[in-house]
N, C-alpha and C positions, 0 to 999 in steps of 0.2 A: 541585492546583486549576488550574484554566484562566481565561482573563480572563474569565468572564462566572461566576466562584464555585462554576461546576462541576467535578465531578471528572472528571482526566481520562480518559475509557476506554480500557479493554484489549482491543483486541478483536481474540479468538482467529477464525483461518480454519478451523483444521485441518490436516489434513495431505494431504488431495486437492483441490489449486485448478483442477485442471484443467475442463477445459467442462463435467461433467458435474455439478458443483457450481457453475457459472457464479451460476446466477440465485440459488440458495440465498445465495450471495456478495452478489451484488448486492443484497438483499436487506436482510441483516446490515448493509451497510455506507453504504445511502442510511437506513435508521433510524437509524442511531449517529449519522450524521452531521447529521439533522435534530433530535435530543436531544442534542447534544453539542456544544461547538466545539473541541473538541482532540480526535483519535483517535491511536490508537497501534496500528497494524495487527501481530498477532504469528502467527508459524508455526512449529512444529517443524523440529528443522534435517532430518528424515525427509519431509518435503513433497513432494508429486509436479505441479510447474506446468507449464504451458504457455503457449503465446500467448494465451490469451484470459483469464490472470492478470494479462498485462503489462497488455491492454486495459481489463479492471474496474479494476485500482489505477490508469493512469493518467487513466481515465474519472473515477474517484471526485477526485482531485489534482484536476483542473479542476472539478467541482462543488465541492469544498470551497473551493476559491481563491475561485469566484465569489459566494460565501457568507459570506464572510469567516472560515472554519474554516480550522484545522491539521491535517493529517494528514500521520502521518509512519511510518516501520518502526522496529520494535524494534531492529533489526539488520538491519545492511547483509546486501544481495541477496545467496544463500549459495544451494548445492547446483544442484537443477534450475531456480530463479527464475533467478541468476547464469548458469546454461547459456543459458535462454530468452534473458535480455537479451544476451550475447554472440554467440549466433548471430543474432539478429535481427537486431545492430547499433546497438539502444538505447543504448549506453554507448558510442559511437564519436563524437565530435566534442560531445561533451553541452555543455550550459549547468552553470553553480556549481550552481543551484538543482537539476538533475536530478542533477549528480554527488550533489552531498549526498541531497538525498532518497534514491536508489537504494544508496548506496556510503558514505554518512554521511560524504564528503569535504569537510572543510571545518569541520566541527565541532568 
């Protein structure tokens, strides 16, 4: 349960997060997020990301902040999501809150 007596959701991406599933994504995850105040974002460890996964999860992280929701990974950033954040450089010089969120450092 989440603090408002809801349960909390699971909610699957799939395993292509790349652009061409963008909006389908975005989609999924501004609904859960408007029926929910906890989410729990989950992806096969077989997932195909890109840069425009970094962008929707960390687009959705600020709407949920500003809402007063939780959203978090089931598991730390693995496979191509972990590629994407290290080539990009997301995970270089981070804040607690992004290590964790991203790396579940700290929990």
């Amino acid at each position: 349960m989440d603090l408002n007596g809801q349960e909390t959701l699971r909610l699957s991406l799939g395993e292509d997060l790349g652009l061409r599933k963008a909006s389908e994504h975005h989609e999924k995850l501004i609904d859960a997020l408007q029926s929910h105040s906890s989410i729990i974002i989950e992806f096969p460890d077989n997932h195909q990301a890109d840069v425009s996964t970094v962008q929707l999860i960390e687009s959705a992280r600020i709407f949920a902040s500003t809402c007063g929701k939780k959203l978090k990974l089931a598991k730390p950033a693995s496979g191509s999501l972990l590629s994407v954040l290290e080539r990009g450089g997301f995970l270089t010089n981070t804040t607690p809150e992004d290590s964790n969120f991203w790396m579940h450092n700290g929990e």
